[in-house]
C-alpha positions, 0 to 999 in steps of 0.5 A: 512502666506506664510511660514505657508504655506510652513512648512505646505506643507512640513511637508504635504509631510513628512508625505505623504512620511512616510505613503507611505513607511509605506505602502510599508514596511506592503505590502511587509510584506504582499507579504512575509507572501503570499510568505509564504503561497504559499511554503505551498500550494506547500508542500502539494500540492506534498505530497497529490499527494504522497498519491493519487499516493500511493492510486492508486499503493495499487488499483492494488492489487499487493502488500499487504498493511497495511489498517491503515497505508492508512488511517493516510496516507489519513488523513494527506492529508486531513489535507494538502488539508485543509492548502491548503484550508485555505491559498488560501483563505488567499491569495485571500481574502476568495474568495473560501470559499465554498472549506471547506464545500467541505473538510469537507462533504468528511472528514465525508464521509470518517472517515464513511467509516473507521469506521465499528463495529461488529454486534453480535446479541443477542443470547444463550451462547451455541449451539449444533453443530447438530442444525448450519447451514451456517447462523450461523457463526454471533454467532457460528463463521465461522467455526463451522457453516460450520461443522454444515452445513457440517453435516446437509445438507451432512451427513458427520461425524463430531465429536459430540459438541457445540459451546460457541457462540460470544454473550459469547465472547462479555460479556466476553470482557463488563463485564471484562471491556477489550473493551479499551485495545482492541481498539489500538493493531493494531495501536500500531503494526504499529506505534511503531513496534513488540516489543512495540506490543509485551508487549501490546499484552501480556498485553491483553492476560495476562488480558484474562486469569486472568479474571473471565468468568461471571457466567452464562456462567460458568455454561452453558458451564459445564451444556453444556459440561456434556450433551455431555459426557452423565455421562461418562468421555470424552475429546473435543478439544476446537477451535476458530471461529471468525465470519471474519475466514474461508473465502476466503482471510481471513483464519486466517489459523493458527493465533488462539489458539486450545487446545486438550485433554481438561478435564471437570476441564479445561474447562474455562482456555481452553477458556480464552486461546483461547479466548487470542489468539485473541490477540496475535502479529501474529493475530494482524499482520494478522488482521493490513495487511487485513484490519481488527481489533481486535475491529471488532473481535468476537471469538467463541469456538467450543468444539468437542469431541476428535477423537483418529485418526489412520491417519489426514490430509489436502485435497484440492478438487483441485490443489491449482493453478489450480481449473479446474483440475480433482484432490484431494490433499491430505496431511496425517500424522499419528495419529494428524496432528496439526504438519502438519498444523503448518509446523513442519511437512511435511507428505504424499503429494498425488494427486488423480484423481477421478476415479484412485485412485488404482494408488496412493500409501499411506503408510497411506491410504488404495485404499478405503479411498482414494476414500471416501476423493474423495467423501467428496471432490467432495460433498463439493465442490459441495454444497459449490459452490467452491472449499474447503479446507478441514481437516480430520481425520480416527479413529482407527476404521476406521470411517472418519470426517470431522474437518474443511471445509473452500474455498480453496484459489488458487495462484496468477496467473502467465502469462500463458507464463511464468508458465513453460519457458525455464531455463534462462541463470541464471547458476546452481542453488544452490537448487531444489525441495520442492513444491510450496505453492505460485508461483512467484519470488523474491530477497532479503538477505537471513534471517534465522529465527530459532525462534519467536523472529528472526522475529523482525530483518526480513527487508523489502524485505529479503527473509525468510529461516527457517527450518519449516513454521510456520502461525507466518510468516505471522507477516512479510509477507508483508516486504518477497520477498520470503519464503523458508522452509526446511519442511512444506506442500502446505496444510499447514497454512502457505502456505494458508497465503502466497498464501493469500499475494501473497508471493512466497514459496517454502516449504519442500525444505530439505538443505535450511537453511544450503545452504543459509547463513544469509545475502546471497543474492539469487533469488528465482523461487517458479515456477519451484522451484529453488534458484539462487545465488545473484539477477538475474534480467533474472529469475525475468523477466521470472517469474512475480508475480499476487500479492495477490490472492484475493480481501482482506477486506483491498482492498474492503474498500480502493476502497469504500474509494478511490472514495473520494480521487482519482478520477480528475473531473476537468480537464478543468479550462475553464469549467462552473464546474470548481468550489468548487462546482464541487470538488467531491474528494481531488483529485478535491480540490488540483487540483482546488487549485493549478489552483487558486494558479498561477492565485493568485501568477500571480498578485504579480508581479504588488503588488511587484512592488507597494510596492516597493519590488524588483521584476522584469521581467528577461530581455535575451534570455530566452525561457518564459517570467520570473517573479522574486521575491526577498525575500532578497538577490537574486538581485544585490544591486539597482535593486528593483524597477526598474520593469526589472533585468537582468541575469548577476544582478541575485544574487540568487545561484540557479537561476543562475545555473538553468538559465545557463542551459537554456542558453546551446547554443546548445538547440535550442529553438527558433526554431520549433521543427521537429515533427513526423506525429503520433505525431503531430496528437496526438496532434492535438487530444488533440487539438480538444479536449481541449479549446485553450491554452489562454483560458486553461491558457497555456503558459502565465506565468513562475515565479520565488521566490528567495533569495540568496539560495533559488528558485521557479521556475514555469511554464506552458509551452506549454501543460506541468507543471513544478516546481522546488523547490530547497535550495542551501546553506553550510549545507549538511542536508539543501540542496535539490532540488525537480522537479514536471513535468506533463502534455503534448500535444501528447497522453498519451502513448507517454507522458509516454514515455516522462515521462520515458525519464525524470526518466532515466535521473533523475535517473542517476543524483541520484534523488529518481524518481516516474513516473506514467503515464505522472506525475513525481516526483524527489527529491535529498536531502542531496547532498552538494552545488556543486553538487546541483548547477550541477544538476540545471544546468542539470534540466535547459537543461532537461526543455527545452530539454523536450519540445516538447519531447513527440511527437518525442516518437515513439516506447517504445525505445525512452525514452532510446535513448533520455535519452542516448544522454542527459547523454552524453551531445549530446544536438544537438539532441534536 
């Protein structure tokens, strides 16, 4: 019986000892797949706030953007919201489950925003142009209801007409089934590039012009089209109107097809060319860059009877970059100014002051007319309510109409000091003179563009040289530091779309294609028109661009999206709203999460150590108290489970070396460090103002995740965030260390400083850095193993040198003295 009783209590044992270590061997496993979860969350946590720092750059207005791409952009970050959703709740048992009716309440919000189609109400094939008016242009397009406008309510001459409205535009698409091929034009331009585009593109307009109109149409435009010639023979110029055209920040200034000298027997081929010409790859780019589709585009066509001009051109009712001015700019050619408008020309370029126009002298316009384009000018602007960008003709018996009438866009504004400074000692330039379409300075390489094609092989920031402007420039105008033309005019389609994305230009500079060789690299001032030879950092400081000159569609519907995306309500853990509930934006969800996320990572020390998982806290002088967690390799053999590991039994390469940089003698951390006033009261601000640091969290923790190659290392640090993740091994392609840094306990502008400190220094160590307001990102990849290790013991120093460092930041010099004194290793300053 006893020996029963023995065999039973040892098997018992066994059996206990077995479960024990099954047990540990399914937590541990369980701490990896945490581990795991964990690296996600970060990973998506960095690159959601890539987006949302990206969002906030394009809320600027200074550089043009492509709308799709903001959106694929947002949906990513969506879906990297939603993986840190679902792995915090895997991490912490489904605690924060109410995150995914947040997530999915801003998902709806936003894919409503995105969406939009055009609302082209029912109506007749064809108008009468004399019976438009403004509030016209939903069936007879923009343009052709301003010319309606322009004759009813003013008087003025407009050829006589009709329009083939957008309800014809929209049957033409449904009944010729073309609707699908329509949908992606926009999306396969910035996906998959020019050329892929290209195909599609001519794919679409091919499909156009091979279909047949519906018959009622047919017969409406002929029965239209005899009416106007009244029994005679005639010729009418047949012109887009798109409903989105002709307004401000959206001229479409060139993208569209016009046919002239049409006959009665090409009257439908005439129209499925136009009506191509949506489809065309300029009009795609133009539309991919403000925000708006082909989907969402409605074309009608305006046939006019053809005036035989003596003279034509462009008039601007006033300066381009300066609507107060007292002046009419005009630009004539003889006879059709097609060639102007397109840039092959440049023409007649006057300025006229109501009143004086004797003192202008016209090798086209006699004093008369002068004052009659004055006249038309200063009405239109007047009944308009701004000012108006205007095309003209006078017949050869002297008569003068109005073709087109359209808001004149004026120029980026440039800081009024900087408008006309003294020349920088920059050296001669290579050219002077032309005009200005769009001022501003840019620099870049030199790349001549002779043909169509050439503008697949136009890179981001080059600045384009061509021999005539030409509106198809606007397929890269958003990659352009600069645009120079030896020929073209201010009034031109071109500069309009320039001025439109903000792109410094100079246009009819005669000599520019044959000085500014291919792949040169030259600085541009379209201010005082000039062009210096390579890239002078002193011209690019005096002559600051305002970026685009408008608030296109693609900026309106981003800031609408944007309040779900980037606005932080939570920014007090503490805080009774400091829950799913609370979380009003994506930016407010991954903020939450990562909170959550050192709470959940803060207990795995105790689950590690239950498991018998090696885990420890790092025993030395350390200046926080460190947690480490070995995923395999990272400690000496014998150290797991013992609950302490220290530094000289730290196996994890990256570690090692990031500890040897907090262990630099000469950074006195230990000790306080010597504040300014200005900064301790700043300080002392915050602290007024935010609960204390126990309370907020601050300061309790660091920890590290390691393995033989690889480290974690965060930490809350005072009043700052700091994270390094970092690969260190034999493969080149492998290797990386990324290095998050946020927060601090001074005023914002001396955390900037802090944080421009940081970037200096990161910079000089070959990281790729982007720092906005006090958060900073920096990554180094693809450096091999040694050089690695020497910038984690760089980033080692730069943590502890950091500390505090904000309030020492008086004045804006500050960052370049500190970041001086650390890259010349004079860490007594800290």
């Amino acid at each position: 019986m006893a020996m029963f009783e023995r065999l039973k209590a040892k098997f018992g044992k066994a059996a206990r000892t077995r479960k024990k270590e099954e047990q540990a061997q399914r937590t541990a496993a369980e701490l990896r797949v945490l581990y795991e979860q964990f690296r996600e969350i970060l990973a998506a946590n960095d690159a959601t706030l890539q987006t949302i720092a990206d969002v906030e750059d394009r809320l600027s207005g200074r550089v043009p953007f492509s709308f799709n791409a903001v959106v694929r952009q947002v949906r990513r970050a969506i879906m990297d919201v939603f993986v840190m959703v679902k792995n915090l709740n895997r991490m912490t048992g489904g605690k924060y489950g109410g995150l995914y009716d947040v997530l999915r309440a801003l998902n709806v919000r936003f894919e409503d925003e995105c969406a939009g189609r055009l609302d082209v109400p029912p109506g007749p094939i064809v108008i009468d142009v004399g019976s438009l008016t403004q509030a016209d242009a939903q069936v007879a397009g923009t343009k052709i209801a301003n010319l309606g406008e322009v004759r009813r309510a003013l008087g003025f001459n407009v050829p006589d007409g009709f329009v083939i409205t957008t309800t014809a535009y929209q049957r033409f698409i449904a009944e010729n089934d073309l609707r699908k091929g329509i949908e992606r034009l926009e999306e396969m331009l910035e996906t998959y590039g020019t050329k892929v585009a290209a195909e599609a593109c001519r794919k679409m307009q091919s499909a156009v012009l091979d279909a047949p109109v519906p018959s009622d149409i047919d017969r409406a435009i002929h029965e239209a089209f005899d009416k106007l010639a009244g029994g005679g023979e005639i010729l009418v110029a047949m012109r887009s109107s798109t409903v989105k055209e002709d307004r401000i920040g959206t001229s479409h200034a060139g993208q569209y097809y016009t046919e002239l000298n049409v006959g009665r027997g090409w009257l439908l081929d005439a129209y499925r060319s136009v009506l191509s010409s949506v489809f065309g790859l300029s009009a795609v780019a133009y539309r991919l860059g403000h925000g708006l589709s082909s989907a969402d585009t409605a074309m009608a066509v305006g046939c006019l009877r053809m005036v035989a001009p003596r003279c034509s051109g462009i008039l601007f009712s006033r300066g381009f970059d300066d609507e107060k001015a007292d002046e009419v700019l005009v630009s004539t050619v003889s006879g059709l100014s097609d060639g102007l408008a397109g840039g092959s020309v440049s023409g007649e370029d006057l300025t006229i002051r109501p009143g004086k126009e004797a003192e202008v002298r016209s090798a086209h316009l006699a004093t008369g007319e002068l004052g009659e384009l004055v006249r038309v000018a200063r009405r239109a602007e007047e009944h308009f309510g701004s000012p108006q960008d205007i095309e003209w003709a006078i017949s050869e018996r002297d008569e003068l109409f109005v073709l087109q009438c359209r808001p004149m866009l004026t120029a980026p504004r440039v800081a009024e000091a900087s408008r006309e400074p003294s020349l920088p000692p920059a050296g001669e330039p290579l050219l002077t003179g032309g005009r200005t379409a769009c001022h501003g300075c840019g620099a870049g390489p030199a790349v001549l563009v002779q043909s169509e094609q050439d503008l697949d092989h136009v890179p981001q920031g080059a600045v384009l040289i061509a021999p005539h402007s030409s509106p198809r420039f606007s397929q890269v105008m958003t990659r352009c530091a600069a645009i120079v033309t030896d020929a073209g005019s201010p009034t031109g389609h071109m500069s309009i779309l320039a001025r439109e994305f903000g792109i410094p230009a100079i246009v009819g500079l005669p000599g520019a294609t044959a000085a500014l060789r291919d792949g040169r690299q030259v600085t541009v001032d379209a201010t005082r028109r000039m062009v210096w030879d390579g890239r002078d950092e002193a011209v690019l400081r005096t002559c600051a661009t305002g970026g685009p000159a408008v608030v296109t569609p693609a900026l309106l519907k981003l800031r609408c999206m944007a309040e779900l995306i980037t606005p932080l309500n939570l920014v007090d853990p503490a805080s009774r709203e400091f829950t799913p509930a609370g979380c009003r934006s994506l930016h407010d969800i991954t903020r939450f999460v990562h909170e959550k996320l050192f709470d959940s990572m803060f207990h795995l020390a105790d689950k590690a150590a239950h498991a018998g998982l090696a885990s420890a806290e790092l025993e030395g002088k350390l200046p926080f108290v460190i947690h480490v967690f070995d995923l395999g390799g990272g400690f000496a053999d014998g150290v797991a489970g013992t609950g302490k590991v220290y530094i000289d039994e730290i196996r994890s390469v990256p570690l090692t070396a990031f500890l040897k940089g907090f262990q630099d003698p000469r950074i006195r951390w230990d000790k306080p460090r010597a504040v300014s006033g200005g900064g301790f009261l700043t300080v002392l601000g915050e602290a007024m103002v935010t609960p204390p640091a126990a309370e907020r969290g601050v300061g309790r923790f660091s920890f590290a995740t390691i393995s033989d190659r690889y480290m974690n290392f965060s930490t809350k640090a005072g009043y700052h965030y700091n994270t390094v993740d970092t690969w260190c091994g034999a493969s080149i392609n492998k290797n990386y260390i990324h290095f998050r840094f946020q927060g601090g306990g001074a005023g914002e502008v001396r955390r900037g400083r802090r944080c421009e400190f940081l970037s200096q220094v990161l910079g000089s160590l070959d990281f790729k850095v982007s720092c906005r307001g006090d958060m900073l990102f920096a990554r180094l990849e693809k450096y091999d193993r040694e050089v690695v290790l020497g910038r984690l013991v760089q980033l080692g120093r730069l943590t502890l040198c950091a500390r505090q460092l904000d309030m020492l930041m008086e004045t804006d010099d500050s960052p370049v003295f500190f970041a001086k004194a650390f890259l010349a290793d004079e860490m007594e300053r800290f």
